[in-house]
C-alpha positions in Angstrom: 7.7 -40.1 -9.4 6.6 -39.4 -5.6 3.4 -40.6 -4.4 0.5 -38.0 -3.9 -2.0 -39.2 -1.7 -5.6 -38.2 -2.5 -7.0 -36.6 0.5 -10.7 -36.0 -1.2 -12.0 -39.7 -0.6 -10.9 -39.9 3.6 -12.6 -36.6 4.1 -16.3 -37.1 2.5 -18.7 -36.0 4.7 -21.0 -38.5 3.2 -19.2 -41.2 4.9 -17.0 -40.6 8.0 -16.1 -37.2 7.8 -17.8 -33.7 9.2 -17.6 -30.4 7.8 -16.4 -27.6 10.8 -16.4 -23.9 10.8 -12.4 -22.8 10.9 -12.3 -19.5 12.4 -8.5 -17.8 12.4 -9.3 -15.9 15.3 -6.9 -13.0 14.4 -7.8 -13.0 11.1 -11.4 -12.6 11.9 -12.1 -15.2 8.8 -14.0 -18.1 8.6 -13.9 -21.0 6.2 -15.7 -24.7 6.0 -13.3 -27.7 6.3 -13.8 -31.0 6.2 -12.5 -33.2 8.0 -12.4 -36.5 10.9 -13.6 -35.4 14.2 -12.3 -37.5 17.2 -13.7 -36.9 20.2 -13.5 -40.2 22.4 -12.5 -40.4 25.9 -9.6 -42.8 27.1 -8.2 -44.1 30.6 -5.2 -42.2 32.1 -3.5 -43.6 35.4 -2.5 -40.9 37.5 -0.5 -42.6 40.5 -2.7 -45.4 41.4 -6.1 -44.1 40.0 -7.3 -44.2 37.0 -9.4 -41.2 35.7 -11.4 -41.0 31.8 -9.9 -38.3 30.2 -11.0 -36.6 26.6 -8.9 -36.5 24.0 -10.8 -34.4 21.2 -9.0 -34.2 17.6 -9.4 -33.1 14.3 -7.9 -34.6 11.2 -8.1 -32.8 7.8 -6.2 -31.4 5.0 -3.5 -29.3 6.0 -4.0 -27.0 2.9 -7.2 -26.2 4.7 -5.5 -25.4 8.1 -2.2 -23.9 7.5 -3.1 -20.6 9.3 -4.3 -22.6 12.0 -2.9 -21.5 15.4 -3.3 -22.5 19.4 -6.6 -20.3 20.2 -8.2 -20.5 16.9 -11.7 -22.0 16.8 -13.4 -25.1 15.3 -17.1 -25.5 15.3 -17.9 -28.7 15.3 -21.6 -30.7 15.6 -22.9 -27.3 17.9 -19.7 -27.2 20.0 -17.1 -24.5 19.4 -13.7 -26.1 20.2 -10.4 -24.3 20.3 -7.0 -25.6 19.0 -4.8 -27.0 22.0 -1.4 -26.3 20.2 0.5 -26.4 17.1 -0.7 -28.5 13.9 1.1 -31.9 13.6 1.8 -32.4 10.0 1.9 -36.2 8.7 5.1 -37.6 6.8 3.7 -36.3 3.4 3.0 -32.9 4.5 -0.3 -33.3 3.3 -2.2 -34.5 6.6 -3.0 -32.2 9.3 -3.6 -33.5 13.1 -4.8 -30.7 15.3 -5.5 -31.2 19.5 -8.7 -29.6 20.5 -10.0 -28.3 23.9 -13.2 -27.3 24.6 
């Protein structure tokens, strides 16, 4: 029997996670999803300087996101953030990663 990982306890907004506002842009829907929101910045060397870039992301259930494509929208904590690319499923199929930009 394969392992099924139970997605409900990572993503409780009581805890760690937030709840966002997925827009499918083309779709013209909306839906709530919740999910981690990652929105640190991180040191990048670029020839011999060093500049602090941001590196926002969004982790949820991909269930919740599989419509999601590059220019669709996330509102997240105020900010309306747009997705950066393709989803990056996990191993199980189950996860979702998505790259944000603002």
């Amino acid at each position: 029997m394969a392992f099924i990982e139970k997605l409900g306890p990572f993503f409780n907004d009581r805890d760690f996670a937030v709840t966002a506002t997925f827009t499918d842009v083309s779709a013209a829907t909306s839906s709530s999803v919740k999910g981690i929101f990652d929105n640190e910045t991180e040191l990048v060397d670029i020839g011999d300087v060093e500049v602090e870039a941001k590196s926002s992301m969004f982790v949820c259930a991909y269930s919740d996101v599989t419509a999601a494509v590059e220019d669709d929208t996330f509102l997240i904590n105020g900010t309306t953030f747009r997705v950066a690319g393709p989803i990056i499923k996990d191993e199980s199929g189950n996860q979702a990663t998505i790259i944000l930009k603002d």
